[in-house]
C-alpha positions in Angstrom: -149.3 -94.3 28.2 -149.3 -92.0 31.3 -146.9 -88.9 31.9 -144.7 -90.8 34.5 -143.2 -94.6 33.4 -142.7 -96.4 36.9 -141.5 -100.3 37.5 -139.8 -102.1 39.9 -137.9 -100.9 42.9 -134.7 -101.0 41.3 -135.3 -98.5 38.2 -131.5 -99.2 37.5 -130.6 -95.6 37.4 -128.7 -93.0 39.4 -131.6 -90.0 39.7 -132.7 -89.1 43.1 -136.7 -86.9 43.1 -137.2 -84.6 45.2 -140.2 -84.0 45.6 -141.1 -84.7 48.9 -139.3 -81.6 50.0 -140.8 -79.1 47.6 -144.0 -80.5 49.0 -143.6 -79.5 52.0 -141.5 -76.4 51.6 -145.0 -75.3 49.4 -147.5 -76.5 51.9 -149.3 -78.4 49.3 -150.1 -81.9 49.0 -149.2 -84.6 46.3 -153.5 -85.0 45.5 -153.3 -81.1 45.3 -150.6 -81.3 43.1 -151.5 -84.0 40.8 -154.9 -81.7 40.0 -152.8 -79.0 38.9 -150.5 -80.5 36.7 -152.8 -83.2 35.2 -151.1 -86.3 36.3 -152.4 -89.1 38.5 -151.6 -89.5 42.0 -150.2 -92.9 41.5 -148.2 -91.3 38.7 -146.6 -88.5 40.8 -145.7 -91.5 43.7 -143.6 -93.8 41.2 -141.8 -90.6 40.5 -141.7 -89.0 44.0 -140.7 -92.6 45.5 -137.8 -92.8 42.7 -139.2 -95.9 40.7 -140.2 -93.7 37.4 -138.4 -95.0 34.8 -139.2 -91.9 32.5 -141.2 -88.6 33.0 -142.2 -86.4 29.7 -140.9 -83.5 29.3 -144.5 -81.9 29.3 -144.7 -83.2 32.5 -141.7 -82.3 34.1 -142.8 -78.9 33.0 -146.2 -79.0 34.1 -144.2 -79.6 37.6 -141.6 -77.2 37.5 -144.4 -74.3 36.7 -146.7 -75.4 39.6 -144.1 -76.0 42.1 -142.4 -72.5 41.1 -139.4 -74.7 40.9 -136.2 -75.7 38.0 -135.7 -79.1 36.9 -132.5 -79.4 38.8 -134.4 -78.7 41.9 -137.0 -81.3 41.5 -134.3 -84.1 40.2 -130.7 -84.2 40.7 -128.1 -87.1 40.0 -126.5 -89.4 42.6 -122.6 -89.9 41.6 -121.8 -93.8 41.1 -119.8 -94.1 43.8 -122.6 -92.7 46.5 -125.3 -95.1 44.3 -122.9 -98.1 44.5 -122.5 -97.3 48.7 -126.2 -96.6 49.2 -127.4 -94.0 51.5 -125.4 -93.4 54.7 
């Protein structure tokens, strides 16, 4: 079972990934960061592209301490009424 539980494009939930952005705020790339937490790169796209359906806790740690980051900076939760709307 891998770190990061992806599916279809409609997870059916309201968190939002960030991780484009710390990407690129860090200069590194997703390959880079995949060798440094452990996790495949396919793996860190079903969760950077919001189709993860879970991520361990391990994981999300592993993240957090190689992109110097919190949890709340790397995931953050869209209110129903902005997920029902969709983005603007």
């Amino acid at each position: 079972m891998g770190a990061v539980t992806g599916g279809d494009e409609s997870a059916g939930h309201a968190i939002t990934c960030h991780l484009d952005e710390l990407l690129a705020a860090r200069g590194m790339t997703l390959k880079e960061l995949a060798e440094r937490v452990g996790v495949t790169v396919v793996n860190l796209s079903v969760l950077k592209n919001d189709r993860a359906k879970a991520v361990r806790f391990s994981t999300l740690s592993a993240l957090c301490a190689a992109l110097e980051c919190q949890p709340g900076d790397l995931l953050s939760h869209r209110p129903a009424d902005e997920e029902r709307a969709g983005p603007t």
